[in-house]
Structure formats: C-alpha cells, structure tokens
Backbone bond lengths (Angstrom), bond angles and torsions (degrees), N, CA, C in turn:
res aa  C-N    CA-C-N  psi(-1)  N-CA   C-N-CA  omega(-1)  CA-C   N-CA-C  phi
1 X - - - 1.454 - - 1.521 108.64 -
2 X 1.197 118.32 138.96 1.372 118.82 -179.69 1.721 117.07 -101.21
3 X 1.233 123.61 -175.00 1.534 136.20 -171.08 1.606 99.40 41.58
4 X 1.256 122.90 -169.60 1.327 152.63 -136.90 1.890 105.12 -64.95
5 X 1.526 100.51 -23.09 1.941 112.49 -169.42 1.310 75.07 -75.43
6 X 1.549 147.18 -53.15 1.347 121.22 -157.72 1.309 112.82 -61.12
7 X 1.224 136.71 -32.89 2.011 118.71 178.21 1.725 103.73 -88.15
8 X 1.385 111.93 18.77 1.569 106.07 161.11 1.374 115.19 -95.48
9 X 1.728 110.83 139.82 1.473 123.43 177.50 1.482 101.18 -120.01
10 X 0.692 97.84 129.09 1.634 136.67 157.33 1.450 127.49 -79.24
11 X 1.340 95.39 95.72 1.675 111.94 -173.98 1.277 102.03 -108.03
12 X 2.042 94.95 140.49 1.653 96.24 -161.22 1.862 101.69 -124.80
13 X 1.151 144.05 155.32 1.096 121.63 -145.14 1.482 87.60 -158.12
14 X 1.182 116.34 121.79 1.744 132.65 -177.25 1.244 110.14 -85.12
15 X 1.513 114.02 134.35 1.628 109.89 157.74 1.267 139.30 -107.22
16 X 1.464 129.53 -163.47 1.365 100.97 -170.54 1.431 136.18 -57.50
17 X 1.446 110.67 179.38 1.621 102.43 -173.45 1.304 115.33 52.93
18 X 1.374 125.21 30.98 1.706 125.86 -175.55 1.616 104.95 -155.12
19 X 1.477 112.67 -170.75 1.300 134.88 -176.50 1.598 110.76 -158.65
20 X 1.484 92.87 173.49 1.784 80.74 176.23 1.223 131.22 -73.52
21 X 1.491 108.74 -1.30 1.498 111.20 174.61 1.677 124.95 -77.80
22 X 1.432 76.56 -5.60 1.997 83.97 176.53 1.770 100.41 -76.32
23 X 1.076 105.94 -1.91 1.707 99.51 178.61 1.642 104.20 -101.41
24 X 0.977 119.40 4.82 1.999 133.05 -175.90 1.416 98.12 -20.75
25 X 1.527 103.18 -69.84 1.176 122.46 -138.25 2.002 106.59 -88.22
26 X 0.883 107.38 -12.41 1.506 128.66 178.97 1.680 104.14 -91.02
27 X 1.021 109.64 -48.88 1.550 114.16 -166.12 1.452 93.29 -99.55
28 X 1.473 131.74 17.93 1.409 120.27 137.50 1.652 122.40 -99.92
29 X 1.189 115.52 -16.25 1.163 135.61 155.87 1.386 128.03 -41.54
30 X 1.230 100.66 -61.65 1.597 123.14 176.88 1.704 124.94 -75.82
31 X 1.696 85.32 -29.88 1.992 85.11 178.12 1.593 97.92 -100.64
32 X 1.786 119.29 23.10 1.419 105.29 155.57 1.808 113.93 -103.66
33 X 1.320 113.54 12.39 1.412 141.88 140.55 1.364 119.43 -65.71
34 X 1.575 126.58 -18.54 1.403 118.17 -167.90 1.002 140.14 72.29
35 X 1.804 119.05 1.10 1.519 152.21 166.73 1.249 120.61 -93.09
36 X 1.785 81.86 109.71 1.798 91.84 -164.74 1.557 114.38 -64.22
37 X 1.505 104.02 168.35 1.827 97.01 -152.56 1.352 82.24 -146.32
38 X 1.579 130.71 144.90 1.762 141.94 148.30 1.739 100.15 -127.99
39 X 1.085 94.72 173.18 1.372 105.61 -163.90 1.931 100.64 -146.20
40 X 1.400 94.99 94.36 1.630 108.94 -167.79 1.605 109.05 -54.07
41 X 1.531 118.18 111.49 1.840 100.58 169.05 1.658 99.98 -72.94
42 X 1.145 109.53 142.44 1.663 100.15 161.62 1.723 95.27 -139.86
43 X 1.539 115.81 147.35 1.450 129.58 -146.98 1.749 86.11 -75.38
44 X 1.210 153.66 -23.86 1.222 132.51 -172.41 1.973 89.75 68.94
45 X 1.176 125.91 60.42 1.117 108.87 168.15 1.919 109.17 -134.77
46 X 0.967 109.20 -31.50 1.660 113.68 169.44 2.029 111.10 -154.55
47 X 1.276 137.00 158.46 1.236 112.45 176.06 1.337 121.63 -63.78
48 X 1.231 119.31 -38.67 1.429 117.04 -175.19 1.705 108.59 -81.82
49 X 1.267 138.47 -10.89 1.195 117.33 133.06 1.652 143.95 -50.97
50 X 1.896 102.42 -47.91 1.209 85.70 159.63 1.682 122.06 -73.26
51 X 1.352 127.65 -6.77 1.111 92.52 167.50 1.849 144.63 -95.16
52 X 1.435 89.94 -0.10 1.891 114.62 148.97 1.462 107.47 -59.72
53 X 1.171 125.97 -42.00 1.698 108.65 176.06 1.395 105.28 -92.80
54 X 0.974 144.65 10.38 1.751 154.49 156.12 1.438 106.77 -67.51
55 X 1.604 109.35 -46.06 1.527 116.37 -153.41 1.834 77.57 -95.74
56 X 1.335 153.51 -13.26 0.937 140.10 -154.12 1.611 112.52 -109.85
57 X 1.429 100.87 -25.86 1.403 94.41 163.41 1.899 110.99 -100.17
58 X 1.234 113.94 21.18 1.320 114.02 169.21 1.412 104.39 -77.40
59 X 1.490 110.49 -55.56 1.326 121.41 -178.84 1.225 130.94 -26.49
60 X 1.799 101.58 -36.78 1.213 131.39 176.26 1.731 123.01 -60.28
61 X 1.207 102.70 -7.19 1.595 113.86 -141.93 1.879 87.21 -118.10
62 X 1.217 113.68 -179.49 1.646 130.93 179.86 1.296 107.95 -141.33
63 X 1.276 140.30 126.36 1.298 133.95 137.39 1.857 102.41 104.25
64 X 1.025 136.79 -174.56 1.524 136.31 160.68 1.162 108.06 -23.74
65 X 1.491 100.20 140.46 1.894 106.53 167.37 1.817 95.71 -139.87
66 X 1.231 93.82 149.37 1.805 101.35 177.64 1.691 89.49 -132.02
67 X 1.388 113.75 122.72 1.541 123.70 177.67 1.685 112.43 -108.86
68 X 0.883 91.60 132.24 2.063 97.75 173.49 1.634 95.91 -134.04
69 X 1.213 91.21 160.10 1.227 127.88 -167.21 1.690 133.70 -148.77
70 X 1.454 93.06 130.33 1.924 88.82 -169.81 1.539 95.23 -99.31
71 X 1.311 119.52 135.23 1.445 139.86 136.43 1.722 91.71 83.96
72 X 1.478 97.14 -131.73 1.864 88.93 179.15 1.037 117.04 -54.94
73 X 1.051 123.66 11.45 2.129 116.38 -174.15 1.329 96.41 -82.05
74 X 1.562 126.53 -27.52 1.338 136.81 -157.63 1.583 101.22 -64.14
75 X 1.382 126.63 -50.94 1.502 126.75 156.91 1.892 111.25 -53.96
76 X 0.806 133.82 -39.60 1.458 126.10 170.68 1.545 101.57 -51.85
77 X 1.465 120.52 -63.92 1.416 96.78 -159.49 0.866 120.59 -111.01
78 X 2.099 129.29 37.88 0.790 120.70 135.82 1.824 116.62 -110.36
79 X 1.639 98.19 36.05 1.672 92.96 134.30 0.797 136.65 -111.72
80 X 1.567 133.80 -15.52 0.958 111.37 177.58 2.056 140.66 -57.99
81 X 1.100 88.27 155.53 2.133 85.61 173.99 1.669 120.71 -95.47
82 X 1.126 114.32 21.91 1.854 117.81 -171.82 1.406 100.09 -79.83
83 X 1.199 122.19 110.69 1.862 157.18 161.83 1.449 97.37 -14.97
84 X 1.456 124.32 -34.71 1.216 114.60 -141.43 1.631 103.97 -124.17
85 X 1.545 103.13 30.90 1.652 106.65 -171.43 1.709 88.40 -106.15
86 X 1.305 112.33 140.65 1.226 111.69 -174.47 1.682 97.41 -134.43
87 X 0.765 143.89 48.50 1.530 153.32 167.59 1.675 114.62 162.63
88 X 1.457 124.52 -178.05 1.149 118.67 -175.02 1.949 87.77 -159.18
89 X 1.236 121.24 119.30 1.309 127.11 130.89 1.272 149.52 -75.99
90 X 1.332 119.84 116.48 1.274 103.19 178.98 1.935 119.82 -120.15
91 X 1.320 126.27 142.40 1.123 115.49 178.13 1.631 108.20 -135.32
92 X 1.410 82.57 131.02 1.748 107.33 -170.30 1.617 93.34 29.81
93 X 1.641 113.83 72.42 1.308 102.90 -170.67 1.756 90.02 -133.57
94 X 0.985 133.28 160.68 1.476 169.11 -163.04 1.768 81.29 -78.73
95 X 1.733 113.66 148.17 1.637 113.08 169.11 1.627 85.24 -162.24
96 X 1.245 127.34 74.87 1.190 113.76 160.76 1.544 153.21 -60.44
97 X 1.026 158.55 91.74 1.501 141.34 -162.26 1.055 138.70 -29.62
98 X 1.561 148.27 156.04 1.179 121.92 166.08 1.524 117.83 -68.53
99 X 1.509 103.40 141.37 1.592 109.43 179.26 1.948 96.44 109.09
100 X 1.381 104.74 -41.23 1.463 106.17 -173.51 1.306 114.02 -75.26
101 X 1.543 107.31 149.46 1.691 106.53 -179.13 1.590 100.54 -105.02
102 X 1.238 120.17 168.98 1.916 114.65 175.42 1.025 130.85 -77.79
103 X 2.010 106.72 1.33 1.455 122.74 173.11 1.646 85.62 -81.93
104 X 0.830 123.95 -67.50 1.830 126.81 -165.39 2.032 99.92 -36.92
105 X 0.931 114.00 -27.55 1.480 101.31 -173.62 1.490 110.52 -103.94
106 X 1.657 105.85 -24.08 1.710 115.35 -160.17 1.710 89.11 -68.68
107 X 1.391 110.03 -40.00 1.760 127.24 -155.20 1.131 93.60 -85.10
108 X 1.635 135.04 -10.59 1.481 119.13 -161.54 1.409 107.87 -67.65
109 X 1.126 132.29 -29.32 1.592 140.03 175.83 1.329 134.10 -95.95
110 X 0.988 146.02 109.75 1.733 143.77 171.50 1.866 87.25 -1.66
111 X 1.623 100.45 165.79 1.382 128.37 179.24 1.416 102.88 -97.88
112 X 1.451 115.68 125.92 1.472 115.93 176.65 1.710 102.98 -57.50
113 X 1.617 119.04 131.29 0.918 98.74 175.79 1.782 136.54 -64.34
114 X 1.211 119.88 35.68 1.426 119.92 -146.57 1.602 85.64 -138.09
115 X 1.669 100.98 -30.40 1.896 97.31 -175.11 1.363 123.62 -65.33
116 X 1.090 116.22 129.82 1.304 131.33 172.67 1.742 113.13 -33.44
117 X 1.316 117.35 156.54 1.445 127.52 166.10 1.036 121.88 -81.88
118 X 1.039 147.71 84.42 2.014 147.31 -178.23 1.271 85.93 -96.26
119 X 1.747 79.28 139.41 1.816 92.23 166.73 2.087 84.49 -168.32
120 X 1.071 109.76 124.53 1.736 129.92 -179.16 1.663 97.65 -45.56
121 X 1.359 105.94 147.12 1.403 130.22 -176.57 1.413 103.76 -88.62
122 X 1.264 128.12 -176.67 1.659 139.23 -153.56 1.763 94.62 -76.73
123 X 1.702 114.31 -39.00 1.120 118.80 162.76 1.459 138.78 -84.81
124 X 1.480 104.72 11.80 1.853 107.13 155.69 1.623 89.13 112.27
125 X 1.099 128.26 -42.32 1.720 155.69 167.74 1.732 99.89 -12.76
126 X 1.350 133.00 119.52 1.255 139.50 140.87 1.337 133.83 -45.73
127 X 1.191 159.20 25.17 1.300 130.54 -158.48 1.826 134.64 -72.89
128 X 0.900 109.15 151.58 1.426 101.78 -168.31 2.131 85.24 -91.59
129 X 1.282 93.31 138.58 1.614 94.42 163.79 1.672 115.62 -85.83
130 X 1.203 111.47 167.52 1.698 116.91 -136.38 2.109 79.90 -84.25
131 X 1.289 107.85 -29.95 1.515 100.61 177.47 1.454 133.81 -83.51
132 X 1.849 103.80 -13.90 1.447 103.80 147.46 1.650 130.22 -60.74
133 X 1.263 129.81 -6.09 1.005 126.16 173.73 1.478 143.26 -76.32
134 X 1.322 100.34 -36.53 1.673 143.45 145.81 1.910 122.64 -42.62
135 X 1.471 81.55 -51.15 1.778 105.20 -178.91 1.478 127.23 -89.92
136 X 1.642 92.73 -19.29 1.734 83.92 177.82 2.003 93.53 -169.10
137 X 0.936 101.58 -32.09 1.666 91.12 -179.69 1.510 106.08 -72.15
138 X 1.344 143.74 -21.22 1.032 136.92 164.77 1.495 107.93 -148.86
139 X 0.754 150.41 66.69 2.019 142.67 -169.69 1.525 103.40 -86.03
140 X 1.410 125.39 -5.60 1.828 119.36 150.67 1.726 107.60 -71.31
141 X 1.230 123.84 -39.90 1.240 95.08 -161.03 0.983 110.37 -89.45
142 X 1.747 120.93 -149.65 1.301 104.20 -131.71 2.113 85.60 -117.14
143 X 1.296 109.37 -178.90 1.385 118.76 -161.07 1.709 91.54 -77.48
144 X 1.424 114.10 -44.80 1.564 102.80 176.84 1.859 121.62 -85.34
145 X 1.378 107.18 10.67 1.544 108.37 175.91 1.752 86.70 -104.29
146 X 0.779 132.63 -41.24 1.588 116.42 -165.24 1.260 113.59 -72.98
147 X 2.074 108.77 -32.20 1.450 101.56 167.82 1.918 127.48 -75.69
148 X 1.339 98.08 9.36 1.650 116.88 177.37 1.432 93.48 -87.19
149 X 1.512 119.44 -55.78 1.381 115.90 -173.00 1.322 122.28 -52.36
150 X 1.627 128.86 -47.17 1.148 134.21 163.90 1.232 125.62 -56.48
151 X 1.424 127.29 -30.58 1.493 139.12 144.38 1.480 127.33 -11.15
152 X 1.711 90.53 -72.90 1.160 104.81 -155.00 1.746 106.60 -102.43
153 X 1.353 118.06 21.97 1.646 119.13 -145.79 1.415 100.56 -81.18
154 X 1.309 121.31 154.90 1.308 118.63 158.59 1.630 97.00 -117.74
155 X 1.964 98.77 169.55 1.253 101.48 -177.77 1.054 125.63 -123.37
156 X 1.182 132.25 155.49 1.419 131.89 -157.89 1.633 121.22 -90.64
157 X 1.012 144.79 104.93 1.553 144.75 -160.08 1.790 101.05 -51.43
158 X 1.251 148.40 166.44 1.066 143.50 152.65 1.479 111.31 -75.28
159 X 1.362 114.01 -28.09 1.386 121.71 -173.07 1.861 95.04 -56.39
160 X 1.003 120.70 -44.93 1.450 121.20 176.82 1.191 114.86 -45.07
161 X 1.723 143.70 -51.31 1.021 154.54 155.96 1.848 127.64 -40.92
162 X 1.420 91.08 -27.96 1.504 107.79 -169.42 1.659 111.13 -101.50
163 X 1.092 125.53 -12.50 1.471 120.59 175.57 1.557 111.16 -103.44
164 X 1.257 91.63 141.39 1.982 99.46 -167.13 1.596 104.61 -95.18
165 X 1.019 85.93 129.82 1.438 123.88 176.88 1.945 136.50 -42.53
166 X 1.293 102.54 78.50 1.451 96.93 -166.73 1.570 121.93 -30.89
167 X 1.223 120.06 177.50 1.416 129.50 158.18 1.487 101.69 -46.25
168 X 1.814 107.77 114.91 1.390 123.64 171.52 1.303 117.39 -72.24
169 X 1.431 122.43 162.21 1.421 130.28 -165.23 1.464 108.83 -82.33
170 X 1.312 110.95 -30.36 1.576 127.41 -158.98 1.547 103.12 -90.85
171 X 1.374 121.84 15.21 1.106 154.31 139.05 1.588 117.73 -30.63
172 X 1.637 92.81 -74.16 1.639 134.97 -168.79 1.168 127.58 -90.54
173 X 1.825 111.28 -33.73 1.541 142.06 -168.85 1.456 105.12 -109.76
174 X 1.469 140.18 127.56 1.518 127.63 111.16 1.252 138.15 51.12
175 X 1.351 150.52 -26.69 1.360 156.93 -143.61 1.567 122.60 -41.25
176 X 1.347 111.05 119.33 1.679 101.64 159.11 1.560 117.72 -101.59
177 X 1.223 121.20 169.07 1.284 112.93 175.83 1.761 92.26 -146.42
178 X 1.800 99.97 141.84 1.269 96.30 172.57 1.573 89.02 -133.86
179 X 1.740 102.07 125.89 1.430 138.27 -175.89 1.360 117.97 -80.43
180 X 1.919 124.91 91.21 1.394 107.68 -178.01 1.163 111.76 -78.43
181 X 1.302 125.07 123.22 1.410 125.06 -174.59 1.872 112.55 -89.25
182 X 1.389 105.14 15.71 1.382 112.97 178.70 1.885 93.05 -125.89
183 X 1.015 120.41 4.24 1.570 118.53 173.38 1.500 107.23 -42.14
184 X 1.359 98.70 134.48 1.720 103.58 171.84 1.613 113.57 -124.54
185 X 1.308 101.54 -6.32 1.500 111.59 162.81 1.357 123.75 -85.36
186 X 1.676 122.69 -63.60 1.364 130.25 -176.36 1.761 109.14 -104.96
187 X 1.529 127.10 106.07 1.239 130.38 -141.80 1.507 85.39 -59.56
188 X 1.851 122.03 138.82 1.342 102.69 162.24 1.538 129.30 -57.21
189 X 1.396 134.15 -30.33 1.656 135.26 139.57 1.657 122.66 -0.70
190 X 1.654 103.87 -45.75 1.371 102.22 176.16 1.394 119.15 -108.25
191 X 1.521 112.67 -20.80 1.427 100.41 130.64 1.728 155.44 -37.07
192 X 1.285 97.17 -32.06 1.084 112.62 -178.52 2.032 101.69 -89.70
193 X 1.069 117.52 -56.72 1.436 127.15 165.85 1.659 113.92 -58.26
194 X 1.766 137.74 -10.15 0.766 107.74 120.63 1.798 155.42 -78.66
195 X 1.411 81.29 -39.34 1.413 81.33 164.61 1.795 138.99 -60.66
196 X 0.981 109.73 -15.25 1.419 117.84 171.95 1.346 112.82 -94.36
197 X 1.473 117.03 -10.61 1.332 113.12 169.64 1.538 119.51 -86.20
198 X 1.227 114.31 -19.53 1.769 139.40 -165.73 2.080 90.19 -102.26
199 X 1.559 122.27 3.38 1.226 100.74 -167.60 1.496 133.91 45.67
200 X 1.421 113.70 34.14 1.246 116.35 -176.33 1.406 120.26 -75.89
201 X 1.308 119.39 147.81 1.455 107.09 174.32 1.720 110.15 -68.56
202 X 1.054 144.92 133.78 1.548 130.00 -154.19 1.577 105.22 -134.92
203 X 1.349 110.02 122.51 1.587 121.63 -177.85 1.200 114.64 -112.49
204 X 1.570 130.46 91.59 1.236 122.84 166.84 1.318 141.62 -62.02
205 X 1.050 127.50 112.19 1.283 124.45 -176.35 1.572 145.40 -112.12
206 X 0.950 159.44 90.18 1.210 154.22 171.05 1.663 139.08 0.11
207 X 1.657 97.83 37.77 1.293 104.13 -160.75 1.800 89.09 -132.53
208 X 1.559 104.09 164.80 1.862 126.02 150.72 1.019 94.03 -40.54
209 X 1.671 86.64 -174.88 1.381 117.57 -164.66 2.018 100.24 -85.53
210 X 1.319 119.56 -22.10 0.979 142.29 -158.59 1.582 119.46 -125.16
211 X 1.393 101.49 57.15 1.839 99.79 -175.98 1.567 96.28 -92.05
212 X 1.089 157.13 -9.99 1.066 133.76 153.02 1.701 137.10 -39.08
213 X 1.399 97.85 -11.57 1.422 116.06 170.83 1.253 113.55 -133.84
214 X 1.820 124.79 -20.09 1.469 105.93 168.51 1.695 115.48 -109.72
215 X 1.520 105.61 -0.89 1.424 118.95 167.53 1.210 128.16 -137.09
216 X 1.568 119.07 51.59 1.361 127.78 -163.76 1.867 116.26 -74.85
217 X 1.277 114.39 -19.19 1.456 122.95 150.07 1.441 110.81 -46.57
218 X 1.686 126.97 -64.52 1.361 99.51 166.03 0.965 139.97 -90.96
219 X 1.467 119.22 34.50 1.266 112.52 -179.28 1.595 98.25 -103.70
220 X 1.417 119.26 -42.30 1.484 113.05 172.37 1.317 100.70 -46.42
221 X 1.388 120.95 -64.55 1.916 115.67 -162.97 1.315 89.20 -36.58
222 X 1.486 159.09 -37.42 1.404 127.50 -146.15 1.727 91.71 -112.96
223 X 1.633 125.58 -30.80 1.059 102.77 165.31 1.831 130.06 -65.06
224 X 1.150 105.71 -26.13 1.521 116.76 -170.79 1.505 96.71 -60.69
225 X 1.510 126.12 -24.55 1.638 121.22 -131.54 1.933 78.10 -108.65
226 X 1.379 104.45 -50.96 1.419 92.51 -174.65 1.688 98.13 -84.77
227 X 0.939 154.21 60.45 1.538 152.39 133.19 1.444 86.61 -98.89
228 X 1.203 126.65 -57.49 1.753 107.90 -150.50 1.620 90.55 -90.95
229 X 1.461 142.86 38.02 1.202 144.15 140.57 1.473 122.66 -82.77
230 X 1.432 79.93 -59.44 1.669 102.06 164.61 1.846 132.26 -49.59
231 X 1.803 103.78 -16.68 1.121 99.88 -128.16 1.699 84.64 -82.84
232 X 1.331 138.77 -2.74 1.751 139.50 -139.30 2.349 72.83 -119.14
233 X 1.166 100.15 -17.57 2.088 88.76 -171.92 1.611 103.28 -93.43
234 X 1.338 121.78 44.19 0.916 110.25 176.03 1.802 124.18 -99.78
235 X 1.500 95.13 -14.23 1.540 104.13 -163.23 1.653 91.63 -98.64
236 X 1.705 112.58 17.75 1.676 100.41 -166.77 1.855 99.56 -82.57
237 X 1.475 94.73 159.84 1.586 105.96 167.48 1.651 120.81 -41.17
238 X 1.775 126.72 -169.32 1.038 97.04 149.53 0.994 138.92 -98.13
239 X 1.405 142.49 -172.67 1.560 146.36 -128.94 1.757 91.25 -99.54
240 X 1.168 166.13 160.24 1.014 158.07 79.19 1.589 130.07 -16.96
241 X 1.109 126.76 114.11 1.660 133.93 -156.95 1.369 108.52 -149.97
C-alpha cells in the first residue's frame, strides 16, 4: 500500500474464550494490503492487566497504530492512553463508559435465548462450555472450527467484568463499529446503543457474534476502509485523553 497507510499497524486484540489466532484469517487478509498487523495476547485476567499487555505490545510497534478488537477486547482498547492510537475498531465488541464495568453493558439486555450459562469456577475463571460455542459464540461456523474453539479456549477472570472502566479512548479517537445483527452473545440492541453512543461510524452486518473467524472478508472491508480514513492522521500531535 502506498502514502501514509503504509507506516500504519494494525493491532488486533482477542476476546474471551480466544487467542490471537482467532484473528488468522483477517490478519492474512490485511497483510495482503501490505499493512502491518500484531495480534495483542492479553492474560484475560483483570481489565487493567489486560490493558498493561495492550500497552506492551504497542511498545513493540513504530509510528501510528489503529487497534480493533473482538468482544471484551472492546473495553481493553478503549483504555488504553498510548499517543499514537489514531482510530479504534470495534467488532461486536464491548465499549464501556467511564465509571462502567463490561458486566453493566454485557447484562444491559435479556440473554439471547441460545446463550450459554457462564458462571466463574472455584478460581474466579469463566469458561465457556464446549456447547456454547456451536449455539451462540459462533453458530455460522463450521462443526469442526467450533470444536477447535472449545479446544483451545482460554478463560476469562470475572475480575475483568467487574472493574470500571476509565475514560475511553473513543472519546478522543475515530471509532468504527461493526454490528452482528445475528449476535447471540452481545444483544445486537446494545450494540447498537454502544455504538451510537461512542459516535461510531456503524456497519451492520449479517454475521455471529464472531465474524472474525466466520466472516473475515467483512471484517477486513471495515478494517481496510478505516486505515485509508485514517491514513492523511498520521503526522497529527498527540491524542488528548
């Protein structure tokens, strides 16, 4: 890619029950654009931990960064404070307020009836059961990707859910939001009520809760679209937050 999108990176940020490999298929997409791409681990252990490992693979990075985020990551990266974030994506992702925790927004809506039961293990620990995955964390894909997902899951601390949420970035930054309107995890309703509250530019789409792995064609179209928005804000000061 040529002019100013080429020294932009694109940091991609997993949510629960995942890793960065749930972004595979997106972040091959995107680096056949020539836009460099990392894929943040953050421990799923409280928010402000993951957002020390957010700010830690920034470090890693040079010049502009534009971060998106699936599901709870959506509270990760709009806390962090790094100067050098110049947009914010979010998909079917969590955007809490300041003061708000991601239980206050996850709970704002009735339970799809199809969503799974979470409730924390003896050690505070989330797990998604191997048949929520099928039923509502992804019900497009396919019978042998969902049994990979349950495989390989990590779990999410409750403590993550329970600490409120500094002054968000998307505040300061840009925002897109892409709206699964087949979500069976985060009601699309509060999708829609975040994103219009964050002024996001907002793309509805016809996908799970999880198109980064069962609709990663559109998920680039919405990352590709805000990089080359982004791409003329690169030489700006820093961000105010």
């Amino acid at each position: 890619m040529s002019g100013s999108n080429a020294e932009l990176t694109v940091v991609m940020v997993h949510g629960a029950w995942a890793d960065g490999s749930s972004w595979t298929q997106v972040i091959r997409l995107v680096q056949a654009h020539d836009i460099r791409c990392l894929a943040a681990p953050i421990p799923l252990t409280s928010l402000s931990d993951d957002v020390r490992a957010l700010d830690r693979t920034l470090e890693r990075t040079n010049g502009p960064v534009m971060l998106a985020a699936h599901a709870y990551a959506g509270a990760v990266i709009g806390s962090t404070r790094s100067d050098r974030v110049r947009g914010l994506v979010f998909v079917s992702a969590l955007a809490p307020d300041e003061g708000e925790t991601v239980a206050d927004v996850f709970y704002r809506e009735p339970p799809h009836p199809q969503a799974p039961q979470l409730a924390p293990d003896s050690q505070g620990y989330i797990w998604m059961p191997d048949s929520g995955f099928p039923s509502a964390f992804a019900q497009h894909a396919s019978k042998a990707d969902n049994a990979l997902f349950a495989a390989v899951q990590r779990p999410i601390n409750v403590a993550c859910i329970q600490e409120k949420a500094p002054r968000p970035l998307w505040k300061s930054v840009p925002a897109w939001y892409l709206l699964a309107e087949q979500d069976r995890m985060i009601s699309p309703k509060t999708q829609e009520f975040m994103a219009t509250r964050m002024k996001a530019e907002i793309r509805r789409m016809d996908v799970d809760h999880t198109p980064i792995a069962t609709a990663p064609e559109k998920v680039t179209d919405v990352l590709l679209a805000a990089a080359a928005r982004l791409s003329g804000q690169d030489q700006r000061g820093p961000i105010s937050s």
